[in-house]
Structure formats: structure tokens, C-alpha cells
N, C-alpha and C positions, 0 to 999 in steps of 0.2 A: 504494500500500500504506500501510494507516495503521500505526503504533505504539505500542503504550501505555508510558507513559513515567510513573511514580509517584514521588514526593520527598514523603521526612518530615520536617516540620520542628517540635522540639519548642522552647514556649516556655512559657507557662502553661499551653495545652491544648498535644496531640500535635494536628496535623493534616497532611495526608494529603492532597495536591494531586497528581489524575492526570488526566494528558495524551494526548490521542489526537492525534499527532504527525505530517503527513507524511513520507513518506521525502526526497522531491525538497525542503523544507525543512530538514531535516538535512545532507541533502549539501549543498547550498549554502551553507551556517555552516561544516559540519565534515569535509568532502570523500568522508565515508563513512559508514554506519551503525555498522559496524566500527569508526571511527575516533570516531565519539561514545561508544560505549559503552565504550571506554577510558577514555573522562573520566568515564562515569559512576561505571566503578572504580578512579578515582585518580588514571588518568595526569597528569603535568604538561602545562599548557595548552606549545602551541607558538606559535611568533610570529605575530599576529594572530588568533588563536582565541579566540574570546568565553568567558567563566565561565558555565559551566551556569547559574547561581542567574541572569543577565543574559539569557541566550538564553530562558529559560522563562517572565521577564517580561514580555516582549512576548507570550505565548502565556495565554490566560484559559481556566485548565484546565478539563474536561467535570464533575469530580468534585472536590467538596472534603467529607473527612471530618475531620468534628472528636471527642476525645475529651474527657470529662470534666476538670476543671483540676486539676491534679497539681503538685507543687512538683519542680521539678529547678534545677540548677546552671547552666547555660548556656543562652546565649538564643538559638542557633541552630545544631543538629546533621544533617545530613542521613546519618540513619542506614543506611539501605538505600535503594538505585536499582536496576530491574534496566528488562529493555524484553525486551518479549513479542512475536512476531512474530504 
């Protein structure tokens, strides 16, 4: 089963890196899909559990959209994640 897996990350432009994810590589990072998509909504990493933004770099998303360059305040926000089955 694959999973789409999207992160925003705003810096001078917004862009938009989405992931078509296996399951069987998820569980084997994060013991469950269930248990990833807790990190995706905040939970605290537990002992030995990789940081999203590290697990995803190893992974060269299908989709990268870029938006026009916009001035904001901080140089890296991951404002919404969700995972679509």
C-alpha cells in the first residue's frame, strides 16, 4: 500500500514536497502507520525514533511544488502534514 505523505516548508518561496511513501517502510522506522502519523501531528519523538524532516531525506519526493517568493519571518515551518490512505 502506498501513502501520500505532503510537508510545507516555507522559506522564501512556500514549497510543497509530496511523498508516495510505503507502508512496510514506515513500519520499519516507526513500528506503525498509526504511530507515524502521531509525529506527523506533534507527538514527541520516543527513544530511537528518527525526526520526520531526517526520515523524509532519505526519500526524493514524487512532487515538489513551488510558490511564488513571499517574504515571511522564519526559515522553516512545517505547517500542515496529513497522509491519505
Amino acid at each position: 500500500m502506498s501513502i501520500k505523505v505532503s510537508v510545507v516548508e516555507k522559506k522564501v518561496t512556500e514549497i510543497v514536497n509530496q511523498y508516495n511513501l510505503d507502508e512496510y517502510y514506515i513500519n520499519e522506522s516507526y513500528g506503525s502507520v498509526k504511530r507515524f502519523n502521531q509525529l506527523v501531528n506533534g507527538d514527541e519523538l520516543k527513544n530511537g525514533e528518527v525526526p520526520i524532516p531526517v526520515f523524509l531525506s532519505e526519500i526524493r519526493p514524487n512532487n515538489i511544488i513551488k510558490t511564488p517568493e513571499k517574504p515571511i519571518k522564519d526559515n522553516l515551518i512545517i505547517e500542515a502534514g496529513y497522509i491519505q490512505h
